[in-house]
C-alpha positions as MATLAB code, in Angstrom:
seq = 'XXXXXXXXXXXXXXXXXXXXXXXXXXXXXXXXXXXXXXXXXXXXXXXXXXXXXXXXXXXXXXXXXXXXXXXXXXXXXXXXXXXXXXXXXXXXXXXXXXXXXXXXXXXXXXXXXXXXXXXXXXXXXXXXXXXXXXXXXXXXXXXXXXXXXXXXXXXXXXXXXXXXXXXXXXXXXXXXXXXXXXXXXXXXXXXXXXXXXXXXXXXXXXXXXXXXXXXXXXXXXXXXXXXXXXXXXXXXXXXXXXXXXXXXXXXXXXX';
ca = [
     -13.350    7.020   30.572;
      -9.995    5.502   30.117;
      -7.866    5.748   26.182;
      -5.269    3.646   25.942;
      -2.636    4.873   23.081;
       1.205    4.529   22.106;
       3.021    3.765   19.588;
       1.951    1.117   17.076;
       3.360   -2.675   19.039;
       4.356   -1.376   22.580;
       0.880   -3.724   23.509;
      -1.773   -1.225   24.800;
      -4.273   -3.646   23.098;
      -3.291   -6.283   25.246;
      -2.934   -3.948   28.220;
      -6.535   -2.772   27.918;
      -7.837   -5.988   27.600;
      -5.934   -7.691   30.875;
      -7.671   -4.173   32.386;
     -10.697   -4.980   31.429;
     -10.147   -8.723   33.167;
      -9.661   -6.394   35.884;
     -12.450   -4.464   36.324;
     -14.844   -7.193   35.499;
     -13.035   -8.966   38.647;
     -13.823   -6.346   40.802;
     -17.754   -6.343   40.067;
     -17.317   -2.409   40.892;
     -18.848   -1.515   37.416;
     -22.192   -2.508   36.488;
     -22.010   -1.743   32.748;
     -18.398   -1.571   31.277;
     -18.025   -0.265   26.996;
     -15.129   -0.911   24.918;
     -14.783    1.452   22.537;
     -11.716   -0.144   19.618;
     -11.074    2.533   17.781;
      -8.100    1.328   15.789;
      -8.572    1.006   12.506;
      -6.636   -3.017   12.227;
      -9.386   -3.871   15.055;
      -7.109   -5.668   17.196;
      -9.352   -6.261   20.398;
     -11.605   -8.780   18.810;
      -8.888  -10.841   17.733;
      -7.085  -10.375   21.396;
     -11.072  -11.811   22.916;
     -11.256  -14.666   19.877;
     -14.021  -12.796   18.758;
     -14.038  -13.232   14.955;
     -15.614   -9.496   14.373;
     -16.460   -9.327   10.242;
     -15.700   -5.861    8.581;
     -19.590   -5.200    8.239;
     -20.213   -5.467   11.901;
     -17.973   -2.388   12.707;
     -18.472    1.337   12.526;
     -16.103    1.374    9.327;
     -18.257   -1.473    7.658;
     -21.604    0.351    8.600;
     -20.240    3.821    7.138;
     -19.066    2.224    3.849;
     -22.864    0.899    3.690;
     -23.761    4.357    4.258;
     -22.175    5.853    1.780;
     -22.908    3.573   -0.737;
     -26.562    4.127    0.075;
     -26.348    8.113   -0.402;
     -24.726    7.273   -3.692;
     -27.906    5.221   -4.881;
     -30.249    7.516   -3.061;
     -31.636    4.875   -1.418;
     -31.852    7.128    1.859;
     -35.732    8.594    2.804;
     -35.102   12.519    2.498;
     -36.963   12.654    5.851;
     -34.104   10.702    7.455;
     -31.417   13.047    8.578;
     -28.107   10.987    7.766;
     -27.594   11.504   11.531;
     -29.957    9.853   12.242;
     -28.807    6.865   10.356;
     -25.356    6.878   11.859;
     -26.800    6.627   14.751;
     -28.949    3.843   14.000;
     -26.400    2.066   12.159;
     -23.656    2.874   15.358;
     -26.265    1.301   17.810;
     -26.736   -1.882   15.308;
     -22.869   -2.573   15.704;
     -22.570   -2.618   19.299;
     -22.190   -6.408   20.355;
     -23.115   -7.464   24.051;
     -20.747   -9.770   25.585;
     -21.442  -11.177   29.126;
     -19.796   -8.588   31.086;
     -19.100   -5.785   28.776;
     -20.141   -3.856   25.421;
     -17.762   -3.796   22.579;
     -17.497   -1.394   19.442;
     -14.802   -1.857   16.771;
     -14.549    0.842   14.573;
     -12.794   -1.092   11.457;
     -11.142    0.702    8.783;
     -12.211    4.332    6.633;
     -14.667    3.682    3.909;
     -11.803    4.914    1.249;
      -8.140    5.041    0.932;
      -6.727    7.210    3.559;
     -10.441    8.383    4.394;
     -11.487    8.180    7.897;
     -13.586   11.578    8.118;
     -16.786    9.910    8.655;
     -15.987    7.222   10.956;
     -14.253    9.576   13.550;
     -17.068   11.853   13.278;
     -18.922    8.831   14.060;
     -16.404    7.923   16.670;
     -17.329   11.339   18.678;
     -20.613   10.889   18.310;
     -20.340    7.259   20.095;
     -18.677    8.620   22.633;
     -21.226   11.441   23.873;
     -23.743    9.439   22.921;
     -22.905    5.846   24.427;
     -20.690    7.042   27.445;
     -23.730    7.988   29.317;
     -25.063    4.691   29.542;
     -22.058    2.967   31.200;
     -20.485    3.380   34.364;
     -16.795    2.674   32.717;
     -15.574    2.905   29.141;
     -12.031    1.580   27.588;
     -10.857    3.036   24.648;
      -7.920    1.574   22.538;
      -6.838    4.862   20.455;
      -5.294    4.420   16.986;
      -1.301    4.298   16.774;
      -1.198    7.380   14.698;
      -2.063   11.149   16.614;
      -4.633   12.280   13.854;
      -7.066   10.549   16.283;
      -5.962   13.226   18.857;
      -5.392   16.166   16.489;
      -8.949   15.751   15.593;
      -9.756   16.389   19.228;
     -11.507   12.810   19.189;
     -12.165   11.568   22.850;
     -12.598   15.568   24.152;
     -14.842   13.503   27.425;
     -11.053   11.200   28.095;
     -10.302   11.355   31.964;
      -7.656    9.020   32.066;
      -5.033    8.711   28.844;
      -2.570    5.616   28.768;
       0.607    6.195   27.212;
       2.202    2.737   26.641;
       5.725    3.287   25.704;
       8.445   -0.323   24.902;
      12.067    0.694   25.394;
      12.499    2.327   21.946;
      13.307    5.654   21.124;
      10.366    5.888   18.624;
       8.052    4.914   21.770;
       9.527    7.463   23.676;
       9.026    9.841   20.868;
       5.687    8.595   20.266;
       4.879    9.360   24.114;
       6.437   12.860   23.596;
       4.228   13.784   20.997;
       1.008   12.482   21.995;
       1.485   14.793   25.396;
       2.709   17.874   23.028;
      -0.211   17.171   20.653;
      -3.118   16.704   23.125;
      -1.650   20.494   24.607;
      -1.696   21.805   21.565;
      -5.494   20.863   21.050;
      -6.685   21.465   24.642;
      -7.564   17.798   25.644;
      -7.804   18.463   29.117;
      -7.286   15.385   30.774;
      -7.146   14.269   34.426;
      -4.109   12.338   34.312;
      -1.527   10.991   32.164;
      -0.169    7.915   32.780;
       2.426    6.250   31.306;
       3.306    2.310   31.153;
       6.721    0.934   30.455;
       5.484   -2.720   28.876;
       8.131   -5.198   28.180;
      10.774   -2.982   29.912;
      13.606   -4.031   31.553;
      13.971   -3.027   35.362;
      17.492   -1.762   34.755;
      15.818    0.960   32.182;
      13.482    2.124   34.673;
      15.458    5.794   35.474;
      15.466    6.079   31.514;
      11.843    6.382   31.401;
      11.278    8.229   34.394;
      14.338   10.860   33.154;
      12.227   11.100   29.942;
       8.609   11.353   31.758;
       9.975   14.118   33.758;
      11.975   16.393   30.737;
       8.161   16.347   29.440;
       7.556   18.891   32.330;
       3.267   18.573   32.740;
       1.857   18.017   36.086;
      -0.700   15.826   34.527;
       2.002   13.272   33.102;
       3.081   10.583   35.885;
       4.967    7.099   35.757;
       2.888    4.356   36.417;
       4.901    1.624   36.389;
       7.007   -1.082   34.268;
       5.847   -4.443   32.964;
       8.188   -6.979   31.689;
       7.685   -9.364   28.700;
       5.662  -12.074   29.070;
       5.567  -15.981   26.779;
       2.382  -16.677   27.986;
       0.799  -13.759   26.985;
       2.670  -13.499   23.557;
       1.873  -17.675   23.145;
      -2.200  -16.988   23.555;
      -2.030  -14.065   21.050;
       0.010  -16.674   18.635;
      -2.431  -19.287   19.196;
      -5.683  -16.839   19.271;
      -6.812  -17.782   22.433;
      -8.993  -15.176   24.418;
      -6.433  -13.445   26.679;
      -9.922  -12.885   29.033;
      -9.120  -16.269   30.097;
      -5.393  -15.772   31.014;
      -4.756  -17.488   34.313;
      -4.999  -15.032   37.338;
      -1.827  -16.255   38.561;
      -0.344  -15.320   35.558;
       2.884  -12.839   37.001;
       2.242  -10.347   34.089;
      -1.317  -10.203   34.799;
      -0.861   -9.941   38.716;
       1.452   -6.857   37.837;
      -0.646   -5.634   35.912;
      -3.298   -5.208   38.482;
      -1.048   -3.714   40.689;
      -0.782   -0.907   38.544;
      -4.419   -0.321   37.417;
      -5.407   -0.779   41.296;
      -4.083    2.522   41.369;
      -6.154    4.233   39.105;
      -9.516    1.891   39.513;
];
């Protein structure tokens, strides 16, 4: 189980997608589930999968509640029960993979129930695939909550900012403070210049945790940022694409 997370921008969306080109490349994973748990859904868009708001976790919840309200639910029915009917009715089945999107809260700043249903997804669904990819929310609520406890690999995309480096900083202290006990951290310089590489490496190793290691840089790319313009499914990017071949290089390490 890989979680990809950062600051809000520094790409990891795109980065879990070209890994997910990846792994379905290498045929070594028979059943492969995407879990999107950022609330502005960006993974369907990156695909050109035009996912409506009542296909997602968010959209099913907000149904949910709005059928407790009107006590239209069977008192027989535990209501977890009917999460996890209504999870299991949002999962779409692609060719090659599974993907959940999670969608917004079903209120203004409200996300209770959908990361509860979030953790319940991920016990629940995890042990039916051989891989899952997570895309974690920009904000560290979704590790202060202790969401994605069964994580063995975390992601930390940083860009050469000082708020991504901060943002990398504070995911590590956070997921320490909460006793996420991950495998490895892994952190990805994306759009990063080689001449900042000992910046990032200085600031990877001042975070002093044995789990945190540099995984490499990867430099901006027009092709990449033209199909996101354009909405075409970055699955399809060519594989001679020097981004994507980079890319590779770095996640051969870790699949």
């Amino acid at each position: 189980m890989i979680s990809f997370s950062g600051k809000g921008g520094v790409g990891k969306s795109t980065l879990l997608v070209l890994m997910l080109k990846y792994v379905i490349e290498t045929k070594k994973f028979k059943n492969i589930l995407v879990i999107d748990a950022d609330p502005d859904a960006n993974i369907g868009d990156i695909i050109g999968q035009n996912i409506k708001f009542n296909e997602t976790v968010g959209g099913k919840m907000t149904r949910l509640k709005e059928k407790i309200q009107k006590r239209e639910i069977p008192l027989e029915v535990s209501k977890n029960q009917i999460i996890e009917s209504e999870v299991f009715d949002s999962l779409l089945e692609m060719e090659d993979f599974d993907l959940i999107e999670m969608g917004r809260g079903e209120g203004v700043g409200c996300y209770c129930s959908v990361n509860n249903a979030l953790k319940h997804i991920i016990d629940v669904l995890a042990k039916n695939y051989d891989l899952v990819l997570i895309d974690a929310p920009a904000g560290l609520e979704y590790f202060a909550r202790k969401t994605g406890q069964e994580v063995t690999d975390l992601i930390i995309v940083t860009d050469p900012s000082k708020m991504g480096f901060h943002t990398m900083e504070r995911i590590v202290e956070v997921t320490n403070e909460v006793h996420l006990d991950f495998k490895n951290i892994l952190v990805v310089g994306n759009r990063f210049p080689e001449d900042m590489k000992d910046l990032l490496t200085e600031k990877i190793e001042n975070i002093k945790d044995d789990r945190v290691k540099f995984l490499g840089l990867l430099p901006n790319d027009e092709e990449i940022s033209k199909m996101n313009l354009i909405a075409k499914n970055l699955l399809e990017i060519s594989p001679e694409n020097k981004f994507y071949k980079s890319a590779k290089e770095l996640y051969s390490q870790i699949i």
